[in-house]
N, C-alpha and C positions, 0 to 999 in steps of 0.2 A: 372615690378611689377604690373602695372595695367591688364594685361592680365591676370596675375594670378586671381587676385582680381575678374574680371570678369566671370571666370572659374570657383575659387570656390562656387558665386552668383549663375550661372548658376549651379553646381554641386545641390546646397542646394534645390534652385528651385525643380528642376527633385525630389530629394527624397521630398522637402514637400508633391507635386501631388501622388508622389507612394508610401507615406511611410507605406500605409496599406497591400502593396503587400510584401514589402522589409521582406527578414531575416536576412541578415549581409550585413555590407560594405567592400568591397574586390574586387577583391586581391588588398591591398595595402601592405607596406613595406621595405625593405632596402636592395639592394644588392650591394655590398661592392668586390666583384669580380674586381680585378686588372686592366682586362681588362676594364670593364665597367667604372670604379669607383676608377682610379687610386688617384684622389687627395684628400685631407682632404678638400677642398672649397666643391668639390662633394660630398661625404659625409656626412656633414654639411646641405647641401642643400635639400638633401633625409631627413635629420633628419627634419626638419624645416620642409616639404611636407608633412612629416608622423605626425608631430603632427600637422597639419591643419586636416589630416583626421580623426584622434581621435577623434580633436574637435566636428569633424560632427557626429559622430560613440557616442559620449555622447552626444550631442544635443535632437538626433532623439532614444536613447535607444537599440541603433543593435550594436551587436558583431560584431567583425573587423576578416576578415581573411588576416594574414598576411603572406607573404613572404619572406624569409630569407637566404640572401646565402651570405657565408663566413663574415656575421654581428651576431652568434648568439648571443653574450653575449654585442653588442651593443643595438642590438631590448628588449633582456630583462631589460637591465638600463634602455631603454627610456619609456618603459612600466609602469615600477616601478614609476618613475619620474612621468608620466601621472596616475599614478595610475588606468589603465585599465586592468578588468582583466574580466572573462574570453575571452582569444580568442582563433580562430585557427591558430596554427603554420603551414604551409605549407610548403613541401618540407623542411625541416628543415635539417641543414647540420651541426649543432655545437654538441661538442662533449658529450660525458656522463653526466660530471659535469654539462657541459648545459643544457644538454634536463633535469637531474634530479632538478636543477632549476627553467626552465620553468615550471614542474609539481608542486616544492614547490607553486610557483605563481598563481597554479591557472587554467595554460592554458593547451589546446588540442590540440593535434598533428594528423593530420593527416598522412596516408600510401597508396601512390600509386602503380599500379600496376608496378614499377619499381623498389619494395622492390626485385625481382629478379636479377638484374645485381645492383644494388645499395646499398653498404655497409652501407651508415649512414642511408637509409630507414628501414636496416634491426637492427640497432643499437636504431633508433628508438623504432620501433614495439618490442622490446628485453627492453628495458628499462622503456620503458612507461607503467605503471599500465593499465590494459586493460579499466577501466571504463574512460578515457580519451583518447582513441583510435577512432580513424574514418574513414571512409574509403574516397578516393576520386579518381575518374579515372583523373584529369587534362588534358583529353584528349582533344588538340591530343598531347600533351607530354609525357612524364615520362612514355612511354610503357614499357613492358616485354622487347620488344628487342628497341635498342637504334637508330635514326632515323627512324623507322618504325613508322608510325601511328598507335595512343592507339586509341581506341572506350572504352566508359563505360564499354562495355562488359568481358573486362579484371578487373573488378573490381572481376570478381569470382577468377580469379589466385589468386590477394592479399585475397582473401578468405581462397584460400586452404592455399597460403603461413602461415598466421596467425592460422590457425586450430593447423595445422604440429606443428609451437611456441608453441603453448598455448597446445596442449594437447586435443583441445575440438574439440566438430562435425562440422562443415561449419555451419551448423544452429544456434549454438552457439555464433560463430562469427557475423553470420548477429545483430542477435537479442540484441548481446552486442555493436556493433558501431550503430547499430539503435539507442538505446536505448540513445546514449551519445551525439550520432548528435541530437536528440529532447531535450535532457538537454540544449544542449549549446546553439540552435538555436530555441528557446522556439515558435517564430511564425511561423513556419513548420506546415502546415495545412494538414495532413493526409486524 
């Protein structure tokens, strides 16, 4: 416990010195994957870790980008609970009802360029109201092709992917997840 204690001291530190540079605090969040995270003490324990980051995340005034796998509909109770809203949802893996949740609440969802081999990326982007869309490469993860290193530069595939959905030009797409990553992430200095 005292390690922790010390960690989060030193965490606060670091963002007081750079809190003028900072735009969100992340990736924090809850993964709940069997393998990882088979017990409910584990679990539990993620919860408790992720409401200390909250805590920092109102403190300092920054959106939280969160991480979410096989906990959607635990990450939105705790949110609820914390009353933090809005964030981004990353990598988001929970189902319609969910994601149409998380959008009641508030929050953004990001789409990486692995909305190609990826069902719930593509259930996402299909669900999500485009003005709460964003783009993100997570690189070097969640590429086009799966163990293959992502570069940024696959962020134009989830482009085209997204056009193809929506109906609209590539430029369209840019200038709509542009426009929603400077909503959410308001100290983004152009």
């Amino acid at each position: 416990m005292a390690s922790t204690l010390v960690r989060k001291q030193t965490i606060v530190e670091w963002i007081k010195q750079h809190n003028d540079n900072l735009v969100c605090l992340g990736e924090a969040g809850l993964d709940f994957s069997t393998w990882l995270c088979p017990s409910s003490n584990e679990r539990d324990e993620q919860k408790r870790a992720l409401i200390e980051q909250i805590k920092i995340a109102k403190e300092f005034d920054l959106p939280l980008n969160l991480h979410s796998r096989s906990a959607g509909r635990p990450l939105l109770t705790l949110l609820r609970e914390q009353d933090i809203t809005p964030c981004l949802l990353h990598a988001f893996d929970g189902g319609k009802k969910v994601i149409k949740a998380g959008v009641a609440d508030g929050h953004y969802f990001s789409v990486a360029p692995s909305i190609t081999r990826d069902p719930s990326q593509l259930l996402v982007a299909s669900t999500v109201p485009r003005d709460r869309v964003v783009l993100e490469s997570d690189a070097p993860a969640l590429g086009p092709v799966k163990q293959v290193r992502n570069t940024p530069n696959n962020l134009l595939i989830t482009v085209q992917v997204l056009a193809d959905l929506w109906g609209v030009p590539q430029a369209e797409v840019a200038r709509i997840t542009t426009r929603n990553a400077l909503r959410l992430f308001p100290r983004i200095k152009l």
